[in-house]
Backbone as numpy.savetxt, mean C-alpha at the origin, in Angstrom:
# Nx Ny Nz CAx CAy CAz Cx Cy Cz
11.20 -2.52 -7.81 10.20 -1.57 -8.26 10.75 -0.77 -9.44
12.09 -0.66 -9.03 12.44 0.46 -10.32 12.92 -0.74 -11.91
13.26 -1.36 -11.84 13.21 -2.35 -12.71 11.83 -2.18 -13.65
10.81 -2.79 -12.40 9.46 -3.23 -12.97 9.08 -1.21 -13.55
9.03 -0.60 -13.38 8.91 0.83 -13.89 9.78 0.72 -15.39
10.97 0.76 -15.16 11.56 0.56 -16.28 11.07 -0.48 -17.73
10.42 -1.16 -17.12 10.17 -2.26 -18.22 8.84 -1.67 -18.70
7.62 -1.23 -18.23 6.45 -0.32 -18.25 6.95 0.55 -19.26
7.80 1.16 -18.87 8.87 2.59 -20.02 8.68 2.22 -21.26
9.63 1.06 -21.26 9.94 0.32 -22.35 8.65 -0.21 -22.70
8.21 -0.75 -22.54 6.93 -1.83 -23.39 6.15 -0.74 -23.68
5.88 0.48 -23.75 4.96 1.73 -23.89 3.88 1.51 -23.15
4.10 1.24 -22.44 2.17 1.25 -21.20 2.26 2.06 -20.09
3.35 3.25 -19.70 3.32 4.23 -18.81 1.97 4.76 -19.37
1.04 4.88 -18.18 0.02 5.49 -18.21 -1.42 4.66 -18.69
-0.89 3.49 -19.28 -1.72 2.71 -18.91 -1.98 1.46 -17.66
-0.85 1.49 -16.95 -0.41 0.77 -16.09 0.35 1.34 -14.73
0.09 1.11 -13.69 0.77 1.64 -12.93 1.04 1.07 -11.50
2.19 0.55 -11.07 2.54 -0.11 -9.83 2.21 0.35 -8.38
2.57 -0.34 -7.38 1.92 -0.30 -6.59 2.84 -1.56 -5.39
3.65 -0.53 -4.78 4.53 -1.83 -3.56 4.19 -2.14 -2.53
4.36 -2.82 -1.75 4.57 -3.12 -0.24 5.71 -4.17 -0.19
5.98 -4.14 1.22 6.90 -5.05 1.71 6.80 -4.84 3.52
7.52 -6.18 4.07 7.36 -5.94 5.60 7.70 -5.09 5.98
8.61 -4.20 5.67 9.66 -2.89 6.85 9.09 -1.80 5.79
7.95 -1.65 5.19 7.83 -0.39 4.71 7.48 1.06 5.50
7.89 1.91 5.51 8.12 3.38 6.49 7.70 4.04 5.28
6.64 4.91 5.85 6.45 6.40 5.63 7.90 7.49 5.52
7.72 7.99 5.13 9.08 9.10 4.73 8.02 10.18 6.10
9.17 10.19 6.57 8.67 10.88 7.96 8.53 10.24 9.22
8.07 9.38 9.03 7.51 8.18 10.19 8.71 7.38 11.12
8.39 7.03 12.12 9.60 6.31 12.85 8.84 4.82 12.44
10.22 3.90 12.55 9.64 2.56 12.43 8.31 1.77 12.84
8.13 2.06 14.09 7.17 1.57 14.84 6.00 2.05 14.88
5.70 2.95 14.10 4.08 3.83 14.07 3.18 2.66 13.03
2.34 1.99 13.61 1.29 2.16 13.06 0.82 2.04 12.10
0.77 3.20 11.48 0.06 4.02 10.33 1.06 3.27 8.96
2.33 2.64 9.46 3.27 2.16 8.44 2.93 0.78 7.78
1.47 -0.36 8.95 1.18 -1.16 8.08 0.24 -1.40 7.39
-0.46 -0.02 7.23 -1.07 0.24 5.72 0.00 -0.34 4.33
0.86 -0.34 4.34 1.40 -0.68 3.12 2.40 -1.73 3.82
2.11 -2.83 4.55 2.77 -3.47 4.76 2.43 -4.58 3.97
3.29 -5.53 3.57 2.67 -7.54 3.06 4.12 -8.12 4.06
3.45 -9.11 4.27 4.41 -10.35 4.36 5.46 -10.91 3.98
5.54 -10.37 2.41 6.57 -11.01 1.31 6.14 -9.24 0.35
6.97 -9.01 0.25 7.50 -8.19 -0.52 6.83 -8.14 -2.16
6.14 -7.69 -2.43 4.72 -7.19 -3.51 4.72 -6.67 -4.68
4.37 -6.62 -5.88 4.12 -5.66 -6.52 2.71 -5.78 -7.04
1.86 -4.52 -6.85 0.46 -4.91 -7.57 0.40 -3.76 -9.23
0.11 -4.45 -9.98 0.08 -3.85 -11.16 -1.74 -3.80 -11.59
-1.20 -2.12 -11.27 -2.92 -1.70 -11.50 -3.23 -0.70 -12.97
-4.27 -1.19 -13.67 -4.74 -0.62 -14.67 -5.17 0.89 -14.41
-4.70 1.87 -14.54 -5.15 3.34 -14.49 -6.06 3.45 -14.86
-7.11 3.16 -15.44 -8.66 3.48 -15.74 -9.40 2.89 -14.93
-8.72 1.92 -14.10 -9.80 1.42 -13.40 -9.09 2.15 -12.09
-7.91 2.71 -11.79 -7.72 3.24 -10.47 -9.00 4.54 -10.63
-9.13 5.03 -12.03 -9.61 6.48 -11.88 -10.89 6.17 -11.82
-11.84 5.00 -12.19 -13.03 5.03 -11.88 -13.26 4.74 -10.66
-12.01 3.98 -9.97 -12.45 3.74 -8.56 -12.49 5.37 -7.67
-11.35 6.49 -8.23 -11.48 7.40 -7.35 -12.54 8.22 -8.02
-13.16 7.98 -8.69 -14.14 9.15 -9.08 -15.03 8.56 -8.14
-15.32 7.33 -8.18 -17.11 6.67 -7.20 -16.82 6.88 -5.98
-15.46 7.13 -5.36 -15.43 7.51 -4.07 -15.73 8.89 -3.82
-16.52 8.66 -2.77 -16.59 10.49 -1.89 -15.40 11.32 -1.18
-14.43 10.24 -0.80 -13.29 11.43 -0.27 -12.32 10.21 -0.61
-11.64 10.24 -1.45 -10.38 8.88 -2.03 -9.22 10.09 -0.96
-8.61 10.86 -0.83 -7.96 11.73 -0.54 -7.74 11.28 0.93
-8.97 10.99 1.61 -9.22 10.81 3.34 -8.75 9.21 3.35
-8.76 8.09 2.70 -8.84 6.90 2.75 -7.10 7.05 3.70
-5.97 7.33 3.07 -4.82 6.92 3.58 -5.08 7.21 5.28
-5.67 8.70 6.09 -5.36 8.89 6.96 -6.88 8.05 7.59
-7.89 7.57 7.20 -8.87 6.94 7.68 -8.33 4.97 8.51
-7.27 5.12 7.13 -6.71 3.58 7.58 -5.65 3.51 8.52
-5.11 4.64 8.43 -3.95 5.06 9.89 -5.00 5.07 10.88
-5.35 5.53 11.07 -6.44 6.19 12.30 -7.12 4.77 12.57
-7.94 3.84 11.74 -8.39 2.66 12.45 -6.94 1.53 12.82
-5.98 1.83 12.50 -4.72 0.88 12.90 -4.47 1.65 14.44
-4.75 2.74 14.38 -4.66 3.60 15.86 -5.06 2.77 16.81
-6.79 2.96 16.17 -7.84 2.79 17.05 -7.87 0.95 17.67
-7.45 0.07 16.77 -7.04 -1.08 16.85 -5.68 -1.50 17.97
-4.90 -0.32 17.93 -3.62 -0.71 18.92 -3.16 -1.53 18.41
-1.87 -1.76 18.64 -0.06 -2.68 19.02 -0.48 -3.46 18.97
-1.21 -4.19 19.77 -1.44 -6.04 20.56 -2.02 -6.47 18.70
-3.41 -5.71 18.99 -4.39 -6.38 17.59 -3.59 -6.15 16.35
-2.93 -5.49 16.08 -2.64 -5.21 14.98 -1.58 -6.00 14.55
-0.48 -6.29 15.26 0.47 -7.64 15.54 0.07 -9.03 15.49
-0.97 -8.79 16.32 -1.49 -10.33 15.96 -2.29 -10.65 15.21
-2.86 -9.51 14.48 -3.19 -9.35 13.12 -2.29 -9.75 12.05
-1.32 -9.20 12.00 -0.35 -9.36 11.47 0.19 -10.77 11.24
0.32 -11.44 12.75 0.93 -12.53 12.75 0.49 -13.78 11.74
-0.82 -13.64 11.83 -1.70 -14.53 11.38 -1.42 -14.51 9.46
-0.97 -13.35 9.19 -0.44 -13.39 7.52 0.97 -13.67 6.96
1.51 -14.02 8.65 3.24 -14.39 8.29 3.28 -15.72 7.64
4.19 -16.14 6.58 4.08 -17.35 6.13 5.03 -18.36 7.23
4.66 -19.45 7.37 5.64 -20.11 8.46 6.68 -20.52 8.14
């Protein structure tokens, strides 16, 4: 990630461009391993999505609460439980 930032630096497109990680063991700063709410930003294989900033900002302007989305997607991983969410999971592991 910090690489791919660095190169953004360099090529002058900070601010027109802006990253975006996941990976399997990703944790919340705060969070214990096993919560949940941690595979909101989980992938399978280790990620980078490179998103255009004008289109992140039109997406949060058309939304009604962009702010609520992070704890809306914790809360249905809640509501889903351990079992589903694992074997949710399972089904995106590569073999």
């Amino acid at each position: 990630m910090q690489v791919a930032g660095e190169f953004l630096a360099e090529a002058g497109l900070e601010g027109e461009f802006q990253l975006a990680s996941f990976h399997p063991r990703y944790r919340f700063a705060g969070s214990t391993a096993g919560e949940l709410g941690n595979y909101t930003n989980r992938s399978p294989a280790p990620i980078l999505h490179l998103l255009r900033e004008d289109s992140v900002s039109r997406a949060v302007a058309a939304h009604p609460d962009p702010q609520g989305i992070p704890a809306r997607n914790i809360e249905r991983l809640n509501q889903m439980g351990r079992l589903a969410v694992h074997e949710l999971w399972q089904t995106f592991l590569l073999p």
